[in-house]
N, CA, C and O of each residue as an XYZ file, in Angstrom:
408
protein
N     -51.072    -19.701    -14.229
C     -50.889    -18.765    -15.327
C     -52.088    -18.906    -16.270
O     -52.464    -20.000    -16.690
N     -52.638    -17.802    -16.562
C     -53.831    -17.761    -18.000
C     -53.495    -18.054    -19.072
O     -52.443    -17.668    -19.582
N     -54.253    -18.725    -19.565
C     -53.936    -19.292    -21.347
C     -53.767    -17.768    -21.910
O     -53.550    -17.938    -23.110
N     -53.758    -16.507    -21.676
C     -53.391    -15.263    -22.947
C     -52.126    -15.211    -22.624
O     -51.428    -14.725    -23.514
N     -51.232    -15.734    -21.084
C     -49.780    -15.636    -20.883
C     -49.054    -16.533    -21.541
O     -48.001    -16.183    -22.074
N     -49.565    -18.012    -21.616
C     -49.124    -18.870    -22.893
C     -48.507    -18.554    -23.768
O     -47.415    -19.047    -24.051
N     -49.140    -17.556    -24.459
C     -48.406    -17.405    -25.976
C     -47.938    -16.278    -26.137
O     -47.791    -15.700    -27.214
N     -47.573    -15.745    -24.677
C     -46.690    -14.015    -25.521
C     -45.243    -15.269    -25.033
O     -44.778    -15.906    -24.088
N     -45.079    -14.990    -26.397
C     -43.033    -15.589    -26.042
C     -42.108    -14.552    -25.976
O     -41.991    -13.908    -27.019
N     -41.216    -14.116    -24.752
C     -40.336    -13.102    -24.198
C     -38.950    -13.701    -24.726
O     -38.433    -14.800    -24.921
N     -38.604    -12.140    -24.860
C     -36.977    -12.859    -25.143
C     -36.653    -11.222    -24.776
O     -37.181    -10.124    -24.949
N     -35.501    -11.767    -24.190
C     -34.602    -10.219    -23.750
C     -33.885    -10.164    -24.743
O     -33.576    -11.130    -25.441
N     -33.479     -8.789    -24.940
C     -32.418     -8.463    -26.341
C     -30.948     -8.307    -25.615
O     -30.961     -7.749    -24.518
N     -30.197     -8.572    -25.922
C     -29.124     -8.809    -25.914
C     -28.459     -7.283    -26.078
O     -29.027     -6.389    -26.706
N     -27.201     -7.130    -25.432
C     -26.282     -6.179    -25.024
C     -26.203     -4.855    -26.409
O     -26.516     -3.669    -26.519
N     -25.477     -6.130    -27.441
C     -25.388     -5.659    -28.666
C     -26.256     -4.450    -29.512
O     -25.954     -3.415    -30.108
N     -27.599     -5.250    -29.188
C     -29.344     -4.813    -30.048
C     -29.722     -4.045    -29.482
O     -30.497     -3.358    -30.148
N     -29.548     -3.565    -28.021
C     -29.937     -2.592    -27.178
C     -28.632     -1.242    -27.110
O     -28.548     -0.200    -26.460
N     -27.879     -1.816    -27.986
C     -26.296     -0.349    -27.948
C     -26.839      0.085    -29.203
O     -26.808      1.299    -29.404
N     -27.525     -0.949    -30.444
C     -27.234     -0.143    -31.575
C     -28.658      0.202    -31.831
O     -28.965      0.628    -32.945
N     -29.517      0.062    -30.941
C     -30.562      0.709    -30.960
C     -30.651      2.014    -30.397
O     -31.359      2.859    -30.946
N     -29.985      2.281    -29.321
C     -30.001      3.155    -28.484
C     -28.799      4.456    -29.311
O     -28.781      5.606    -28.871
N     -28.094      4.129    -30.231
C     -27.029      4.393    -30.939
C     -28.166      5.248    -32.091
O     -28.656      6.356    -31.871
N     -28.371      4.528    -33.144
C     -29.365      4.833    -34.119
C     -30.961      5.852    -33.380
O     -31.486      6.722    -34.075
N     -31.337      5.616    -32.371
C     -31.947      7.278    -31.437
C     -31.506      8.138    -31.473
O     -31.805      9.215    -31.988
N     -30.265      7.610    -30.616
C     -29.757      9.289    -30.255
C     -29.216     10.234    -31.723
O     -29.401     11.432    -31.938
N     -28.362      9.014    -32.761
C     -28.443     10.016    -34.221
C     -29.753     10.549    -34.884
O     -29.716     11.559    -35.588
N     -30.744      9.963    -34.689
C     -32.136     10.363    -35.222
C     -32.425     11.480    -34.428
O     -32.980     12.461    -34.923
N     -32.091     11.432    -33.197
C     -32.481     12.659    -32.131
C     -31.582     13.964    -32.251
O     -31.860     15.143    -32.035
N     -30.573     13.436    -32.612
C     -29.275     14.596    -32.943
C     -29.754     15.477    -34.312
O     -29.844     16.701    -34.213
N     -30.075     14.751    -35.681
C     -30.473     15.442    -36.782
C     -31.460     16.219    -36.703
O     -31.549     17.335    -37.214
N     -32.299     15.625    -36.015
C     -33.271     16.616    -35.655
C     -33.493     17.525    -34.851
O     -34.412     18.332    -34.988
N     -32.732     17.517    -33.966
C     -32.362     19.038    -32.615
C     -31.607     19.779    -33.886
O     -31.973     20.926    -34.144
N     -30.774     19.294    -34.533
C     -29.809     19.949    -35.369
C     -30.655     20.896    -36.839
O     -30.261     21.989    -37.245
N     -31.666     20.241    -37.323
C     -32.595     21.046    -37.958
C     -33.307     22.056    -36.898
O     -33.145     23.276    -36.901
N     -33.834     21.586    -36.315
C     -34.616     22.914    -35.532
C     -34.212     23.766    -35.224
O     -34.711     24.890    -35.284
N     -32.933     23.373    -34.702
C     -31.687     24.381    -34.131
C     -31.900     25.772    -35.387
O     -32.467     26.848    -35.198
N     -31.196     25.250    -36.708
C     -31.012     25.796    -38.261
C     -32.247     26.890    -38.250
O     -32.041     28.091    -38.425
N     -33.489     26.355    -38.034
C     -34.894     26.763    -38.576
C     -34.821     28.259    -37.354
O     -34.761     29.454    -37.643
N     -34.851     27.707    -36.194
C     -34.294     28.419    -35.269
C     -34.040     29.711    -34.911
O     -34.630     30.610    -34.312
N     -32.868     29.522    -35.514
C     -31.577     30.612    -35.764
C     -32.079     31.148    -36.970
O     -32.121     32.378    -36.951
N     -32.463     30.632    -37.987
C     -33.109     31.646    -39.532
C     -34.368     32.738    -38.953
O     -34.558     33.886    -39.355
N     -35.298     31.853    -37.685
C     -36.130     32.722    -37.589
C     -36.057     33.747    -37.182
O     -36.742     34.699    -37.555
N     -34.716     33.774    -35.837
C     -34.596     34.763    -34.951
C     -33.680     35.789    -35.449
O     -33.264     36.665    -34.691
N     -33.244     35.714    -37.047
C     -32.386     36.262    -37.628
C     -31.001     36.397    -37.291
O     -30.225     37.345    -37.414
N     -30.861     35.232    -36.835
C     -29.382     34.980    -36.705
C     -29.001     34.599    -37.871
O     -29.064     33.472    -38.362
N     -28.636     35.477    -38.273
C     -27.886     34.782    -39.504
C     -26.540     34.569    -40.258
O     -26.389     35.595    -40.922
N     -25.454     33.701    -40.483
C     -24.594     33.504    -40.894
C     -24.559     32.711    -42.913
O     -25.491     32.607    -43.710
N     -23.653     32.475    -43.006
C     -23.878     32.244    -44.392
C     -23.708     30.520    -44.362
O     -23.928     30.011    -45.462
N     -23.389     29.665    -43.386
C     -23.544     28.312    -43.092
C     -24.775     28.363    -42.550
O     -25.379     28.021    -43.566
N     -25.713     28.538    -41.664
C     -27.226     28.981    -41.561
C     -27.859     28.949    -42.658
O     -28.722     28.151    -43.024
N     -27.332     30.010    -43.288
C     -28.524     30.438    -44.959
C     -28.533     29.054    -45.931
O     -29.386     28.555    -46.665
N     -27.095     28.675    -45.547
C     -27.376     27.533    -46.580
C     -27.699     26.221    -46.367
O     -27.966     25.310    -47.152
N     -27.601     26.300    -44.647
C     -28.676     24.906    -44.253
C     -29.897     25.212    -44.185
O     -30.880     24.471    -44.200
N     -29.825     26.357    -44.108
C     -31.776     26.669    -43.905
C     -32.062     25.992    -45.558
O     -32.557     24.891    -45.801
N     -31.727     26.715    -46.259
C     -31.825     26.508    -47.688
C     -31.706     25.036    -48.185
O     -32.511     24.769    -49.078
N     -30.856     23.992    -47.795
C     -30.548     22.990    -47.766
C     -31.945     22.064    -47.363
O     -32.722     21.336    -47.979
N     -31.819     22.434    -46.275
C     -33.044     21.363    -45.198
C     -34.721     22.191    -45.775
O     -35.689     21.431    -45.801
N     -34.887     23.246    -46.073
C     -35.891     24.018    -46.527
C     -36.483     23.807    -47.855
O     -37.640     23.422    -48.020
N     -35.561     24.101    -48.898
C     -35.883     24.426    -50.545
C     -35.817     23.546    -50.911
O     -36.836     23.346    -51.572
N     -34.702     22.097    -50.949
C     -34.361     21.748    -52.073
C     -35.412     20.601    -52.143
O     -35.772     19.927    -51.178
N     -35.843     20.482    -53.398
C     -36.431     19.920    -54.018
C     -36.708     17.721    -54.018
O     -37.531     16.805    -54.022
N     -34.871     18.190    -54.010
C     -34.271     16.764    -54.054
C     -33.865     16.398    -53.037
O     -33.796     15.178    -52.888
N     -33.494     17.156    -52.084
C     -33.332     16.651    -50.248
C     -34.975     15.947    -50.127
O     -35.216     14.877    -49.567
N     -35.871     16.728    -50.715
C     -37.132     15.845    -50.014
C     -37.920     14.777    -50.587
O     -38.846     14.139    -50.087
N     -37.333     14.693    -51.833
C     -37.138     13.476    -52.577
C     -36.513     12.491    -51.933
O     -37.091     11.608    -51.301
N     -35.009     12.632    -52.102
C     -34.367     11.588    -51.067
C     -35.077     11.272    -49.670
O     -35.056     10.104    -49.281
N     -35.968     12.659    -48.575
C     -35.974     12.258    -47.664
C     -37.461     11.246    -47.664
O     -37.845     10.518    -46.749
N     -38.146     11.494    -49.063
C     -39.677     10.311    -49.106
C     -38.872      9.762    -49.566
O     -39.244     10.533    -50.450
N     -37.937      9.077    -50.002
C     -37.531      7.480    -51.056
C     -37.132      6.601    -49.582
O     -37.524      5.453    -49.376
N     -36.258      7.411    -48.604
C     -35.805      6.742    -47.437
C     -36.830      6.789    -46.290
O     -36.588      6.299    -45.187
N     -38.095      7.458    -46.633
C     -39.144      6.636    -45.428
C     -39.967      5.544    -45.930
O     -40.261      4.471    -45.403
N     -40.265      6.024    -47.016
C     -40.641      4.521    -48.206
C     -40.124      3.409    -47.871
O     -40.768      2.511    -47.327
N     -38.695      3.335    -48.207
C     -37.790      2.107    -47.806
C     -38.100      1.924    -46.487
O     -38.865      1.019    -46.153
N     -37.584      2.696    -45.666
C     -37.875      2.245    -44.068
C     -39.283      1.364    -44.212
O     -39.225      0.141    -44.081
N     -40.342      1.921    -44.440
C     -41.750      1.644    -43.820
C     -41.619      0.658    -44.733
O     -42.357     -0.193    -44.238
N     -40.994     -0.030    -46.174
C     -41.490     -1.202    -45.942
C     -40.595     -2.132    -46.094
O     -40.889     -3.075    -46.829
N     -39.236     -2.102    -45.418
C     -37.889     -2.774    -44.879
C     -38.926     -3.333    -43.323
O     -39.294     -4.457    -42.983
N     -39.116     -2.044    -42.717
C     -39.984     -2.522    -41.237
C     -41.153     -3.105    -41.874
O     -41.105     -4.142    -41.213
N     -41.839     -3.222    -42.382
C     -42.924     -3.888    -42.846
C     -43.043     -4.939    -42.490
O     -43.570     -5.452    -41.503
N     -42.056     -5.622    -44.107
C     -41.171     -6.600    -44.376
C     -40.870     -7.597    -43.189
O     -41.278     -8.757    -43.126
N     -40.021     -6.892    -42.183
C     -39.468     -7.820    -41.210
C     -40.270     -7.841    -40.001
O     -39.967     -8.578    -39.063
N     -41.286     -7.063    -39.974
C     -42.592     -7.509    -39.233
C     -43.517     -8.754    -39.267
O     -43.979     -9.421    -38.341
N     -43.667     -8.885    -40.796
C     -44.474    -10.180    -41.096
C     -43.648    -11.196    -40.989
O     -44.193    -12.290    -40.844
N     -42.279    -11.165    -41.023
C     -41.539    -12.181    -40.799
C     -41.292    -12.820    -38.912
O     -41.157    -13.890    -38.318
N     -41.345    -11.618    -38.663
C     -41.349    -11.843    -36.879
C     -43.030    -12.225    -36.813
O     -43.379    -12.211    -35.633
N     -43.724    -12.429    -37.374
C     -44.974    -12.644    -36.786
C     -45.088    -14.051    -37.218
O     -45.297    -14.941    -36.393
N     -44.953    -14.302    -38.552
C     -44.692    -15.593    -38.682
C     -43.961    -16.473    -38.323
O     -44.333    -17.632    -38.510
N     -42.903    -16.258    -37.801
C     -41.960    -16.742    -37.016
C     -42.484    -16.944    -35.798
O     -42.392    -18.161    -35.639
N     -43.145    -16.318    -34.523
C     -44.048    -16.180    -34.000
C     -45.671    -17.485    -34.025
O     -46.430    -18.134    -33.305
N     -45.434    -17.241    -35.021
C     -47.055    -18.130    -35.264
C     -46.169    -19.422    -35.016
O     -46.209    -20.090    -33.983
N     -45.385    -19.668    -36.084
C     -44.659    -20.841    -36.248
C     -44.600    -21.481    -34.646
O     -44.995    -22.625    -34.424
N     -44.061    -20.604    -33.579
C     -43.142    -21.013    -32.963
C     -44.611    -21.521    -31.778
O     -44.727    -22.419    -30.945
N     -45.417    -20.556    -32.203
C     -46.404    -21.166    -31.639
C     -47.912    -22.445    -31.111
O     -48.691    -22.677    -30.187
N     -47.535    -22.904    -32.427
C     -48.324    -23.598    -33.497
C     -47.115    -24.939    -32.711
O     -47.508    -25.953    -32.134
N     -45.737    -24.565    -32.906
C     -44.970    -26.210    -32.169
C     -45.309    -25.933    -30.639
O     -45.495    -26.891    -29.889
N     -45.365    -25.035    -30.322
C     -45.453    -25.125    -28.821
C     -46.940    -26.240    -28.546
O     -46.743    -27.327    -28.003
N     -48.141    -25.899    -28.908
C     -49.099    -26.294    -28.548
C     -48.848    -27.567    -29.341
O     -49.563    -28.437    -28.843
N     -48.322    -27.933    -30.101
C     -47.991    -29.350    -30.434
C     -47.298    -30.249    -29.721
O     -47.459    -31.449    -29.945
N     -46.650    -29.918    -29.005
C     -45.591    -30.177    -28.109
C     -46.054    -30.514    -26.919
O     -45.712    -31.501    -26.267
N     -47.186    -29.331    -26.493
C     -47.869    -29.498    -25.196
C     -49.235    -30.491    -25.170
O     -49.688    -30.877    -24.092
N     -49.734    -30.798    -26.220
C     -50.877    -31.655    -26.689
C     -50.462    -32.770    -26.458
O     -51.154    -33.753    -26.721
């Protein structure tokens, strides 16, 4: 084995982390077929009065897109956050390994 295979450390995810990942997609994938769908149907002039007011909803408001930058903000630096922590964790774990093996 090459010393660059050394230090990638593998770990399989577990049953759990792979349902509620795969869980949290498909809702991210759903909201968003579900807007386009909306945008859609406004273009092709389908129009109903639950339409007009999601178009209007997901379209105009001001404060939907407020809320929707405050919650990528958070995301990007919640993931940030627990990036530098997996990396350091990482270093850590690496730093005993070669101590270990020395």
């Amino acid at each position: 084995m090459d010393e660059k295979n050394k230090l990638v450390i593998r770990k399989k995810s577990s049953f759990p982390a792979l349902l509620r990942r795969a869980i949290f997609l498909i809702i991210l994938w759903a909201i968003t077929i579900f807007i386009i769908y909306v945008n859609f149907s406004f273009i092709f002039k389908a129009y109903s009065d639950t339409l007009v007011s999601l178009y209007l909803l997901f379209n105009l408001s001001f404060h939907i897109y407020k809320i929707l930058g405050e919650v990528i903000i958070f995301s990007g630096l919640v993931i940030s956050v627990f990036g530098i922590i997996h990396i350091r964790n990482l270093r850590r774990k690496d730093l005993n390994h070669e101590k270990d093996n020395s």
